[in-house]
C-alpha positions as CSV (number, residue, x, y, z in Angstrom):
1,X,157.3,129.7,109.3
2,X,155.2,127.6,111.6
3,X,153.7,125.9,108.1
4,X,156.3,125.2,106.7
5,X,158.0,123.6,109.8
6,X,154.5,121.3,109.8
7,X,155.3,120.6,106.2
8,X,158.8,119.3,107.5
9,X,157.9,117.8,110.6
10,X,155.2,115.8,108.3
11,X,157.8,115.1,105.6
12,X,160.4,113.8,108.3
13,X,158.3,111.6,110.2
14,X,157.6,110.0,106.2
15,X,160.8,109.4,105.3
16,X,162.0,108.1,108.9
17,X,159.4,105.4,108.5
18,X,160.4,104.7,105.0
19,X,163.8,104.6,106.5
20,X,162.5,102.3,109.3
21,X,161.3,99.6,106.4
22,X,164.3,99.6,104.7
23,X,166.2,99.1,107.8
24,X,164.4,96.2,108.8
25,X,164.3,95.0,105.1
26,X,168.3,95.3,104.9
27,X,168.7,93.6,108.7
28,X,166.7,90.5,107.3
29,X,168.7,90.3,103.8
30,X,171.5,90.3,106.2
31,X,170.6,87.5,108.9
32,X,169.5,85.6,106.0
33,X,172.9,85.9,104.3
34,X,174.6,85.2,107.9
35,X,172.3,82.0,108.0
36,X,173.0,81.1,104.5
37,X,177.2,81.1,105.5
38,X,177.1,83.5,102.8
39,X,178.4,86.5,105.4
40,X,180.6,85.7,109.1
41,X,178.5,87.9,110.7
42,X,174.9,89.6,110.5
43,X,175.0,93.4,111.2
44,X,172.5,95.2,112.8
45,X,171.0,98.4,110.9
46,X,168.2,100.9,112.5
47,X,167.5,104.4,112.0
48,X,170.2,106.9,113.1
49,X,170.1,109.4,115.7
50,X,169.5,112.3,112.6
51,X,166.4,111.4,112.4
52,X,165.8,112.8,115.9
53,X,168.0,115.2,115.5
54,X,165.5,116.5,112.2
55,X,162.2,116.2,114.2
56,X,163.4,118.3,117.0
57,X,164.7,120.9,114.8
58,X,161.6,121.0,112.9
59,X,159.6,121.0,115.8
60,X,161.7,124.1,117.5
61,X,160.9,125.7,113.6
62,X,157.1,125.3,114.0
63,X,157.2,126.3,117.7
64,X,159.7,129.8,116.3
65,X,156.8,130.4,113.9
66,X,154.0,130.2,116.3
67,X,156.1,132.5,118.7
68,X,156.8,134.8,115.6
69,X,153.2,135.0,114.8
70,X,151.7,135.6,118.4
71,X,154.3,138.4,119.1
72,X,153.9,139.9,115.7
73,X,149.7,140.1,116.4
74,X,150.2,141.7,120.0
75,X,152.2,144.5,117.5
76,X,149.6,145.1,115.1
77,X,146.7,145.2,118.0
């Protein structure tokens, strides 16, 4: 359990900065449209609060496997 929750914490923190890029990327496209007159108005775009939502629920996965596995070695000794 506690692997695999590193596996997604790792994944997660990935795609958030690939999200990050893209955000920033999209932002410029649209303050250089705004400039351009293209657009009336720039809008602002940044990660979401899901992102946070996903690291803390993958860090409460890794922290249930390592509380899993502790309990589960004071059984077997």
């Amino acid at each position: 359990m506690a692997v695999i929750g590193l596996a997604t914490l790792g994944y997660a923190v990935v795609e958030w900065i690939d999200a990050s890029d893209k955000a920033d990327s999209l932002q410029a496209a649209f303050l250089q449209a705004n400039l351009a007159g293209l657009r009336s108005t720039a809008y602002a775009v940044s990660t979401s609060v899901g992102f946070v939502i996903l690291l803390v629920g993958t860090v409460l996965v890794v922290f249930g496997g390592v509380v899993s596995l502790r309990s589960n070695e004071e059984a077997f000794f």
